[in-house]
N, C-alpha and C positions, 0 to 999 in steps of 0.2 A: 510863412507857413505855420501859421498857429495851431493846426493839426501835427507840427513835425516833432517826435524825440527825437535825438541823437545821444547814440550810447556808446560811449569812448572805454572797452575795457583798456587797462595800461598797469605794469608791475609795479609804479608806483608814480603818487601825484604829488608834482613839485611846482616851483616855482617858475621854474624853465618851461614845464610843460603850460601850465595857466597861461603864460606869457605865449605858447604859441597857437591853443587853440583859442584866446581871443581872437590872434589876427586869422584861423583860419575860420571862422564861425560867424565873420564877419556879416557873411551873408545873408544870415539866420539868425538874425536879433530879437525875435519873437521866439527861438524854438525850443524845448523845452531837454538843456541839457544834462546826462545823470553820467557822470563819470564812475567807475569801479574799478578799486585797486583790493588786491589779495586782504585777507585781513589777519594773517599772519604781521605787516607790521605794526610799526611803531607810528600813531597817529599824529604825535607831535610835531607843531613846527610846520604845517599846513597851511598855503595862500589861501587869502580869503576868496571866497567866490560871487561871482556876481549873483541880484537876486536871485535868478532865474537855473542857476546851475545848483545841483545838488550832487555829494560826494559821497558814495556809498560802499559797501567791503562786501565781498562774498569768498569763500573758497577760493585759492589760489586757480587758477584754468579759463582760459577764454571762453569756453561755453558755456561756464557754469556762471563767468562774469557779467555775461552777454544776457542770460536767462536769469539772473538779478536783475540788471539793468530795467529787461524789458517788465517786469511784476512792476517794477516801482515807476515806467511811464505812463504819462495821459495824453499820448497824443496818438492818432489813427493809424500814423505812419511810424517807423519806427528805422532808424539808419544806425546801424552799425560800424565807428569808427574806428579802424586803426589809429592810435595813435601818433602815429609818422606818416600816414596819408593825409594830404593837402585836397581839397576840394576845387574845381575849379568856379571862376567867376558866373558862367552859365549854371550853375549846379541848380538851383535854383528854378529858373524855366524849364528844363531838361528834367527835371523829375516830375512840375505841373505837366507837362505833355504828356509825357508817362500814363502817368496816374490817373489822367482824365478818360485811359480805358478803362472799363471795368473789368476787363479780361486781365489786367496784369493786375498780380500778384506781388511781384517784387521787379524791381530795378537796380542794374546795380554800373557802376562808370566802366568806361574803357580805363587803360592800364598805360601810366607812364611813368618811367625811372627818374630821380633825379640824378643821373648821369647816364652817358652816353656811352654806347658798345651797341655793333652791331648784333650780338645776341641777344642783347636787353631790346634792341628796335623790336628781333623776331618775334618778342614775350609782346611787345606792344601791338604788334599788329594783330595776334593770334588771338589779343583779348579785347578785341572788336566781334567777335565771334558767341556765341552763347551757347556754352556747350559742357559736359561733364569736366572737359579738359583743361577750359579757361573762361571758365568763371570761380570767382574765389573772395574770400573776406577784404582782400587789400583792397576791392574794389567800389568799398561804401556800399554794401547791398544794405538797399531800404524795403521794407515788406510791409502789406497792410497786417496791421493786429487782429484783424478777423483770421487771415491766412496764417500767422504766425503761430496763433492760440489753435485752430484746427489742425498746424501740423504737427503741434507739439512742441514748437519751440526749437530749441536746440538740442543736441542731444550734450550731457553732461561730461565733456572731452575736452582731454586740453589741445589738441590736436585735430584738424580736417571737420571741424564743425560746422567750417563754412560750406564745406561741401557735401557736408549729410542734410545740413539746412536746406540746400539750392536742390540738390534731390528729392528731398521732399515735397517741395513745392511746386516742381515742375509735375508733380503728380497731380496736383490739384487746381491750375491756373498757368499766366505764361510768366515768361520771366522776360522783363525786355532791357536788353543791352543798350545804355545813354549816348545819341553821338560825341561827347563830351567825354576827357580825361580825366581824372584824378591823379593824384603825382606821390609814388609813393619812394621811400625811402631804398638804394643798389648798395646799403651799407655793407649788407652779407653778403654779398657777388664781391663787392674789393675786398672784403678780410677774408675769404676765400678761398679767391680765384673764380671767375665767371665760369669755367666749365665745372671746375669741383667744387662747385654751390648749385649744379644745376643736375647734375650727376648725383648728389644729395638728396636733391630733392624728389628727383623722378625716383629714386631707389626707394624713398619714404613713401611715395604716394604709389607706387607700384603694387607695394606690401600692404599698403591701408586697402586695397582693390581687391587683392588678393585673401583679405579677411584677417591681418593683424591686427592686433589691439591698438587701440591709438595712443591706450596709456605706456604700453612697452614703446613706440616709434615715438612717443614725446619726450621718452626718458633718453633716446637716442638723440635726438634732434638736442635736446637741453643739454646732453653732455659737450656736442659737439660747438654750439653753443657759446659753453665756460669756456673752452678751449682758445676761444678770440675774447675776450672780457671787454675790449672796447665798443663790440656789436652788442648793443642794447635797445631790442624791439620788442614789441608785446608775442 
């Protein structure tokens, strides 16, 4: 998909991380990938990149990283990577079908943990579904740059960006949900607890519904966060 970016925001690009999205990028060896890390750090001591990858810095915040990314792509399509999301081997055909409507707007995978809990199943199944409630950024949403630029983009949040995006767009075109998974990282349900990571969350997103600032619930969320220092996601 030589039409494709993928835009990987991530709090910081190592060595580790280059190492794993080659093997996950596999698939996309033509695609045109722009990585963004905060630019508050220190840029020394950076893997090299393949030709085709470029590494850029914006403001610390995932929307604001995501709306760099997307200024600085060339390609039609535009996929927004968590960094701890794996794609699967269909990703590929699953998003040509997609996209071969002209009605869709964005597409984005079903949802699956790298570990097993039957309430991690419930989140898997629910996100088969397209809907205000489960659909979200872990899920690789890719969106055409016509639809992207007419909704504005992101909004500049470090918090629920993905879901001001997906509202957006369902204003303007459809959104179609991939039969295909993407696999993303239960790191925060174990350091946790699966119910009080879930309890967390619904309380965050309840308040984001209810018209809190996303900057006060991201300062909440980041506190809580520090608090586990070995959970380290974008």
């Amino acid at each position: 998909m030589r039409e494709l970016s993928i835009i990987i925001p991530t709090r910081q690009f190592d060595t580790a991380l280059c190492k794993r999205l080659r093997t996950r990028l596999h698939g996309f060896p033509d695609a045109d990938v722009i990585i963004v890390e905060p630019d508050d750090l220190e840029r020394a001591g950076r893997p090299s990149l393949p030709a085709h990858w470029r590494l850029l810095s914006a403001p610390r915040g995932r929307g604001t990283q995501c709306n760099q990314g997307a200024r600085a792509a060339r390609g039609a399509l535009m996929m927004f990577l968590h960094d701890d999301t794996d794609l699967p081997a269909e990703a590929r055909s699953a998003m040509e079908y997609a996209f071969s409507d002209s009605r869709v707007g964005m597409s984005c995978f079903r949802l699956r943990f790298d570990r097993h809990h039957w309430l991690l199943g419930l989140y898997e199944q629910g996100s088969r579904i397209e809907s205000l409630l489960t659909t979200f950024g872990d899920q690789a949403m890719t969106v055409r740059r016509s639809v992207f630029e007419s909704v504005g983009g992101f909004p500049d949040w470090p918090l629920f960006e993905d879901v001001e995006l997906a509202r957006r767009v369902r204003r303007h075109s459809r959104i179609s949900k991939l039969p295909v998974a993407v696999t993303t990282s239960a790191a925060r349900y174990q350091a946790n607890g699966m119910l009080g990571q879930q309890l967390a969350n619904g309380l965050l997103f309840a308040r984001f519904l209810l018209g809190a600032s996303p900057d006060r619930l991201a300062a909440i969320y980041e506190g809580r966060r520090r608090e586990r220092p070995e959970v380290d996601t974008p």
